[in-house]
C-alpha positions in Angstrom: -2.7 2.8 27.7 -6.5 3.7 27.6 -9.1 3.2 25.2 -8.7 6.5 22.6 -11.1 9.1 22.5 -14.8 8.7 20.4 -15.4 10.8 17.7 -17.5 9.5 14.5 -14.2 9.6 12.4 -12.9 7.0 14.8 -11.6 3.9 12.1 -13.1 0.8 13.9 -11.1 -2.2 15.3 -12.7 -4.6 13.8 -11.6 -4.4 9.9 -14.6 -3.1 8.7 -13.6 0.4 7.7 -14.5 1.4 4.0 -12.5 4.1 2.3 -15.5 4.1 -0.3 -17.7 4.8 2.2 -16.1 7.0 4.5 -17.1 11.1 3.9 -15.1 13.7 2.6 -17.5 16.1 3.3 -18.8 17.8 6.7 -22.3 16.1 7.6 -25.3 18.4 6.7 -25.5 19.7 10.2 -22.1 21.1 10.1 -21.4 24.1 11.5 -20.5 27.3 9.8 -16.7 28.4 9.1 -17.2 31.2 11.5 -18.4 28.6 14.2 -15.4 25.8 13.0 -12.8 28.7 13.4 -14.1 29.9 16.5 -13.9 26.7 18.3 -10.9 25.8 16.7 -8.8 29.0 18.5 -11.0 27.3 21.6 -9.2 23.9 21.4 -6.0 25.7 20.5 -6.0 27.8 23.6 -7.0 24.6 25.8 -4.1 23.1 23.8 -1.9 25.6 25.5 -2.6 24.8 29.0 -2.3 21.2 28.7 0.6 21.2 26.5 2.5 23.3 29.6 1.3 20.5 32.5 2.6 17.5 30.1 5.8 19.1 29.5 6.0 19.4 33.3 4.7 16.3 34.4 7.5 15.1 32.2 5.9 10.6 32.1 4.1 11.0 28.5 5.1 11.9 25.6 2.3 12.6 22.5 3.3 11.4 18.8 0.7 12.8 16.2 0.4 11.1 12.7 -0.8 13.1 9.9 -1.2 10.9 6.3 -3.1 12.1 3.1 -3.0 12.5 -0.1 -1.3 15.2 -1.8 -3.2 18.7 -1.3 -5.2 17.6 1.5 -4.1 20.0 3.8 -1.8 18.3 6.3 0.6 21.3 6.3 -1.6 23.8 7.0 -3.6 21.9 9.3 -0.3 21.2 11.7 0.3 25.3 11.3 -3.6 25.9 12.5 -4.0 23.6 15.3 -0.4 23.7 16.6 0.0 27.3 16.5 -0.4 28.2 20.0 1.9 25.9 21.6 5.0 26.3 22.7 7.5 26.1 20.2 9.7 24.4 23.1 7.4 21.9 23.8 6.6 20.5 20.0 8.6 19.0 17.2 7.7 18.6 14.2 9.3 16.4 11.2 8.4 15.6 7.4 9.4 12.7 5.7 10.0 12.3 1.8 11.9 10.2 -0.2 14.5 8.1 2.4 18.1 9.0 2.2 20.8 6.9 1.6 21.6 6.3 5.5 17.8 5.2 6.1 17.8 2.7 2.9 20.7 1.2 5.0 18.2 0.5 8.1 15.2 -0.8 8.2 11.9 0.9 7.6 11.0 1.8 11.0 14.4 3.4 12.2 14.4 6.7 10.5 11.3 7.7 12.2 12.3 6.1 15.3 15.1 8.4 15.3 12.4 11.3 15.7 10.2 10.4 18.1 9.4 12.9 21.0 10.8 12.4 24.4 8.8 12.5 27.5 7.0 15.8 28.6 6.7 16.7 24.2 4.6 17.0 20.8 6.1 15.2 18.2 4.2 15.6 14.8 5.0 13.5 12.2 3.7 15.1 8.9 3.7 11.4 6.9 5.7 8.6 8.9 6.7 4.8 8.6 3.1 4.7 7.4 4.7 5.3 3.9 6.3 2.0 3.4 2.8 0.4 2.9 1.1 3.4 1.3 2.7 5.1 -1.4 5.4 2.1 -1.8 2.8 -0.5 -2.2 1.2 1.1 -5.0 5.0 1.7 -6.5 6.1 -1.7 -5.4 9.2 -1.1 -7.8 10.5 1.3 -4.6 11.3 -2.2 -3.1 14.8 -2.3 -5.3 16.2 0.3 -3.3 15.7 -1.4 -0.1 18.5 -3.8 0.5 15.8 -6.2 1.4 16.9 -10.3 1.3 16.3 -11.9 -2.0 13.4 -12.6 -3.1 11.2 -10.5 -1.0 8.4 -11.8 1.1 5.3 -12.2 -1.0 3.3 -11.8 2.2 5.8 -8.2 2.4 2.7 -6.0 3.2 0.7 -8.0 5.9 4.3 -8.5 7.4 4.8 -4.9 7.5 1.4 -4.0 9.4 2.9 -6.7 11.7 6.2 -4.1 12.8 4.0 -1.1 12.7 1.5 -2.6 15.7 4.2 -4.3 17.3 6.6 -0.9 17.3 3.1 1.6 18.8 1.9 -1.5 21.0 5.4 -1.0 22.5 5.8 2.6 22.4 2.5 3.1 24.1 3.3 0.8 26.7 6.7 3.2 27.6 4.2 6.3 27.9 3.8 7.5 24.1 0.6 8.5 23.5 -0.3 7.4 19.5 -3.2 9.5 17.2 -3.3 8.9 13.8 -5.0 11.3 11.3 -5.9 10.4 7.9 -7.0 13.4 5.9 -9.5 12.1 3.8 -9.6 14.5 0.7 -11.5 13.7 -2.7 -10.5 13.3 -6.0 -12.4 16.2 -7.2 -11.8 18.5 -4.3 -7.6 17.6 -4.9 -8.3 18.5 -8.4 -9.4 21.9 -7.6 -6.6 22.3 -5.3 -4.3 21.7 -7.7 -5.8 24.3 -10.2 -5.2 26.8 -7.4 -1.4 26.4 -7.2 -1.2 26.9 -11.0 -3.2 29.4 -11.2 -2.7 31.3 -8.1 0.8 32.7 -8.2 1.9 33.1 -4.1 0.6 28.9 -4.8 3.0 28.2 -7.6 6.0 26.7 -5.2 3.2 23.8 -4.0 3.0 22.6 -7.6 4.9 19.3 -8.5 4.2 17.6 -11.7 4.7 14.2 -9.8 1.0 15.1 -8.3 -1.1 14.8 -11.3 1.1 11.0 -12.2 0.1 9.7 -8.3 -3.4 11.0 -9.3 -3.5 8.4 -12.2 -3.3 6.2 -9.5 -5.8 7.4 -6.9 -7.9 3.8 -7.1 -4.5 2.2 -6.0 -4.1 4.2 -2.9 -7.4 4.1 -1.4 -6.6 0.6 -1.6 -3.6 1.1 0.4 -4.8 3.7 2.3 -8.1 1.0 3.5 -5.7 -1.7 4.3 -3.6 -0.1 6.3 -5.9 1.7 8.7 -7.8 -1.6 8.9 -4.8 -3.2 9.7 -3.5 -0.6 12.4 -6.3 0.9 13.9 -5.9 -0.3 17.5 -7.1 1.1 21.1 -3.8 2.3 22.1 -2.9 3.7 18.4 -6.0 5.0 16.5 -6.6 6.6 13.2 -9.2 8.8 12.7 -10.4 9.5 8.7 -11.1 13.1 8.9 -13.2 14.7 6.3 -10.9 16.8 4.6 -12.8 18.7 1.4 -13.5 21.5 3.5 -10.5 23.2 5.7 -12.2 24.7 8.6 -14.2 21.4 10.0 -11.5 19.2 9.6 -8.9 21.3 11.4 -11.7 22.1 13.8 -12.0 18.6 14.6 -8.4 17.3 14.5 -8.0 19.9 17.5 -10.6 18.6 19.3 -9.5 15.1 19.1 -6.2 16.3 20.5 -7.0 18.5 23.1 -9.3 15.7 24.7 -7.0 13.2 24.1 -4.8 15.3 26.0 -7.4 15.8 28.7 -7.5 12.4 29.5 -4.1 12.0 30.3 -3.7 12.9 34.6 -0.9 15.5 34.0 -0.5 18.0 36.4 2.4 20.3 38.0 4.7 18.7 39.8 4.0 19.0 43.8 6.2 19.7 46.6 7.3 18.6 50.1 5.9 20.7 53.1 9.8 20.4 53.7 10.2 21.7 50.5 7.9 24.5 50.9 9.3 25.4 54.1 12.5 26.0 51.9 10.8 28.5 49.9 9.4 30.7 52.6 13.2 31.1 53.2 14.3 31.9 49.7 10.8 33.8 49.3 12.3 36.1 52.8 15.8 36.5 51.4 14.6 37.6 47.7 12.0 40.2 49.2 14.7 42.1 51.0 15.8 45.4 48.9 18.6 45.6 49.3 19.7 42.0 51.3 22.8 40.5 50.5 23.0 37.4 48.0 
């Protein structure tokens, strides 16, 4: 485990993060879509290379958690920054409303089910994270759980409890934990949402259930505060991305994952002098022409 990698979107240990407070926005100095694009392809093609010595090296394994709210962009931002890696080397799974096999386990398994093995990506685009964010605010979602009767009334703090206990232990067995929360606002999501109702190619995004959870935006940064207070820890960070514009936000997610990724010590594997001794043979017998196999 190591200490995770600063960026000023980094959600503090210490219980002080403020979803009021945090931007949405680029700061003023931001730099200019052309510039955000152009260093994004630079952290994708990094990306690339380090992707390729992990998957060799074959003792870590990487699990990326993307939460938002709806139209903030996670789906397009997993397509931008993961789009130069090797489709062998990455997985990536989405997570709506649980089946009937996962209301028969507990909250944790389905996703446990899905994490990446050693030397891979996994992405998770939402996660475990939504049995304290959009199920707290629709508490109601409880009923279909099979929990014991009556539920905890301390259900929530109880929760956060699994969730640091379950990444404390995955990181100590190699997984390597960063947690993205997309950090779109109400009037930027509203504008969004115009665009798939008004752009046809769009159309397919739309869901009537968006503008009900909007109703209840207050609710979820609620949720949303609590729970990265709650889980924010060295070895499992969250980082509250602006998300309102597109280009700086996947420009730094990337960067936060390719210097997470630099910090591992992955490398290609090495080999015996005995071993290479071997392979000046094999080398010999493949050079001939026409030698016999």
């Amino acid at each position: 485990m190591f200490d995770p990698i600063f960026s000023p979107y980094l959600v503090p240990t210490d219980h002080s993060f403020s979803s009021d407070l945090a931007s949405t926005t680029p700061p003023t100095s931001a730099l200019s879509k052309k510039v955000c694009e152009k260093r994004l392809h630079k952290s994708i093609k990094k990306l690339d290379e380090l992707q390729r010595r992990l998957y060799a090296h074959d003792q870590y394994s990487v699990l990326l958690i993307f939460q938002a709210m709806d139209a903030a962009g996670k789906d397009g931002t997993i397509r931008a920054v993961m789009q130069g890696v090797n489709p062998a080397g990455c997985q990536v799974f989405s997570f709506k409303q649980p089946s009937h096999l996962e209301l028969d386990h507990d909250f944790l398994w389905r996703t446990t089910c899905r994490l990446p093995e050693r030397g891979r990506i996994g992405i998770f685009n939402r996660s475990y994270y939504e049995e304290v964010l959009v199920v707290r605010v629709h508490p109601e979602y409880l009923k279909t759980q099979k929990l014991p009767v009556p539920t905890s009334p301390h259900i929530w703090e109880e929760r956060y409890e699994s969730i640091r206990n379950h990444e404390l232990h995955l990181a100590r067995n190699g997984t390597i934990i960063v947690k993205f929360w997309l950090h779109v606002s109400k009037d930027e999501q509203r504008r969004r949402l115009l665009s798939r109702l008004t752009e046809p190619d769009k159309h397919w995004k739309f869901s009537q259930q968006d503008l009900q959870e909007r109703k209840l935006w207050k609710h979820y940064m609620v949720a949303y505060e609590s729970a990265v207070n709650a889980t924010s820890q060295p070895w499992a960070p969250w980082y509250a991305i602006p998300a309102d514009n597109k280009p700086f936000m996947r420009m730094c997610v990337a960067d936060i994952i390719t210097r997470t990724l630099e910090k591992l010590d992955v490398h290609y594997p090495t080999v015996s002098k005995a071993q290479r001794q071997t392979f000046a043979k094999f080398r010999k017998h493949l050079s001939r022409r026409n030698g016999s196999e």
